[in-house]
N, C-alpha and C positions, 0 to 999 in steps of 0.2 A: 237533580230533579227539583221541579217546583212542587211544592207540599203545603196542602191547607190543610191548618191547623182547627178542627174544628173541637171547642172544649165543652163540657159541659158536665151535670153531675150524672145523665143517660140514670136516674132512678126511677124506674129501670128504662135502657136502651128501647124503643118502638119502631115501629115502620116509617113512622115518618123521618125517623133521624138517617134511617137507611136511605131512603128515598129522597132525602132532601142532598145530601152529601154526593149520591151518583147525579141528581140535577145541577149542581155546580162542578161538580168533575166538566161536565158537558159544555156548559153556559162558560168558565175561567178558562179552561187547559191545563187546570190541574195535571199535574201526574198521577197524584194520591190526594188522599183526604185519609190522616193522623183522628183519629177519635183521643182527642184528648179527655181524661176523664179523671176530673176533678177530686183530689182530697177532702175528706171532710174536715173542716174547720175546727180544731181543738178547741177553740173559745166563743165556738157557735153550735152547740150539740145542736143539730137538727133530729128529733128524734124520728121523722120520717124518712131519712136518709140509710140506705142500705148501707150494710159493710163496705170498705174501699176494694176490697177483694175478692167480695161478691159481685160489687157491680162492674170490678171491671171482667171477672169471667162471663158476666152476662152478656156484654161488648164482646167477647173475643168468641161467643157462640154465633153471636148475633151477625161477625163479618168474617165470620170460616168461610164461605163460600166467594165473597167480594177481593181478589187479587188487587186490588186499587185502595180500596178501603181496609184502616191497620186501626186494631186498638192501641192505645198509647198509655200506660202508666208512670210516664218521666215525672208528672208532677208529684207524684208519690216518695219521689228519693230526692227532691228539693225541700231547704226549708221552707216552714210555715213564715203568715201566709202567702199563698202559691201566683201573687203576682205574674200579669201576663206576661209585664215588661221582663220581669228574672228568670220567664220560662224561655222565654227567645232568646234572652240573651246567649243563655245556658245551651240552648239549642244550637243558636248560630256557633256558639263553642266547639260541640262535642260534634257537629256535623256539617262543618266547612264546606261540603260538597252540596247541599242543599239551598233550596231558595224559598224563604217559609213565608206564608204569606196567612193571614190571620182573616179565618171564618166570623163573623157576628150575626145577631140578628137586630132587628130595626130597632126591637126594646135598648137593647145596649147601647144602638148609634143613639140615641137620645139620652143616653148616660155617659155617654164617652166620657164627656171633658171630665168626670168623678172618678175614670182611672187614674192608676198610680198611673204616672211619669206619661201621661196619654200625647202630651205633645212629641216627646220623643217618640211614642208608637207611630203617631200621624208620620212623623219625620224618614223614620228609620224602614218601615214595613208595608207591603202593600196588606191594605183590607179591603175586603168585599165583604158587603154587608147587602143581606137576603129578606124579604119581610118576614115581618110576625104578625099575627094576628092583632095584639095586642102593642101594637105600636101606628104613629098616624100615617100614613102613606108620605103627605107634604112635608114629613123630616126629611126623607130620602130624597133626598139631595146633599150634594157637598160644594164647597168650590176645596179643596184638596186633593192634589194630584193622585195622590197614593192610593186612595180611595174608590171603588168603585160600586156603583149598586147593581143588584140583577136581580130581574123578575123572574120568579118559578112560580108555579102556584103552590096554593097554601092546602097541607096536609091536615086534616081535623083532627089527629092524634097528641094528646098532653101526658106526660109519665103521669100528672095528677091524676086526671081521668082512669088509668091503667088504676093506679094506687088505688082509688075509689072504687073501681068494680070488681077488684082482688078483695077490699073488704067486703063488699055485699056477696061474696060466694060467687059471683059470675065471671067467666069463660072472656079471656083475653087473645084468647086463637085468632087470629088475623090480624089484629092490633097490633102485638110481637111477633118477631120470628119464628119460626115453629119452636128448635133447638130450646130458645127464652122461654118459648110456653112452656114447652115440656119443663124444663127445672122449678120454673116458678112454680108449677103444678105438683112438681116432684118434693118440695121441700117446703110448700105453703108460705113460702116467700110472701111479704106485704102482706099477709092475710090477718094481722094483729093491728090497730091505730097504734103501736107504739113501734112499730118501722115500715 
């Protein structure tokens, strides 16, 4: 199967990450989209950063219903830190049958070249890269084969934004998943500035 790899810290998982991952299911020929979800940084406490454990059960409520879409905790049982390049690697390892092809958004294509080992990514893996909001349209472009861009539109959903209106006391219902609501709601999840 072809399988994008789409990673990120999902603190917490929203509609948009949903809805963004079935738009390039449709747009690539994906098979699946992997919710890769990111370890926390031992030498980078983020104190706004949920549990690794939390959030990936938040992911795994979040795509109960999506057969296409999987949460992924591999980078979890890698060492620190969880480079892309030794996630693939690792991956093309342990899953010979597979064809992994790495999700980004326009922020990151504009950081590329500051990945570990990024010229062997360019080399080795197809990427498709999606816009952000927060990145300039006129990056999107490549001359790199491997590469491809694709327009979806853009979903107004930020975990920040979530995080922020879980402190003010207010209702993330639509935002998230229902299942996400409810725990978040269920356990006061984010509702402290110290996660």
């Amino acid at each position: 199967m072809n399988i994008g790899l789409f990673g990120g810290s999902f603190n917490p998982i929203h509609n948009g990450h949903v809805w963004l991952a079935k738009a390039l299911l449709r747009e690539t020929g994906l098979d699946e989209v992997w919710f890769m979800v990111s370890p926390q940084n031992p030498l980078k406490q983020n104190r706004q950063l949920l549990d690794d454990n939390q959030r990936f059960r938040l992911v795994q409520l979040a795509l109960n219903d999506e057969p296409r879409l999987r949460p992924c905790d591999y980078e979890f049982h890698l060492p620190k830190p969880s480079y892309t390049w030794n996630t693939l690697q690792a991956l093309k390892k342990d899953y010979p049958e597979h064809r992994f092809t790495l999700l980004i958004g326009g922020d990151n294509w504009q950081l590329f070249d500051q990945w570990y080992r990024y010229e062997d990514l360019l080399r080795e893996y197809p990427i498709v890269v999606y816009p952000r909001q927060d990145a300039n349209p006129d990056d999107m472009q490549t001359a790199f084969p491997n590469v491809t861009f694709v327009k979806v539109p853009l979903i107004n959903i930020s975990s920040t934004m979530i995080r922020e209106r879980l402190r003010q006391g207010k209702s993330v219902r639509g935002l998230v998943p229902g299942h996400v609501a409810s725990v978040i709601e269920q356990e006061h999840l984010y509702a402290h500035d110290d996660v």
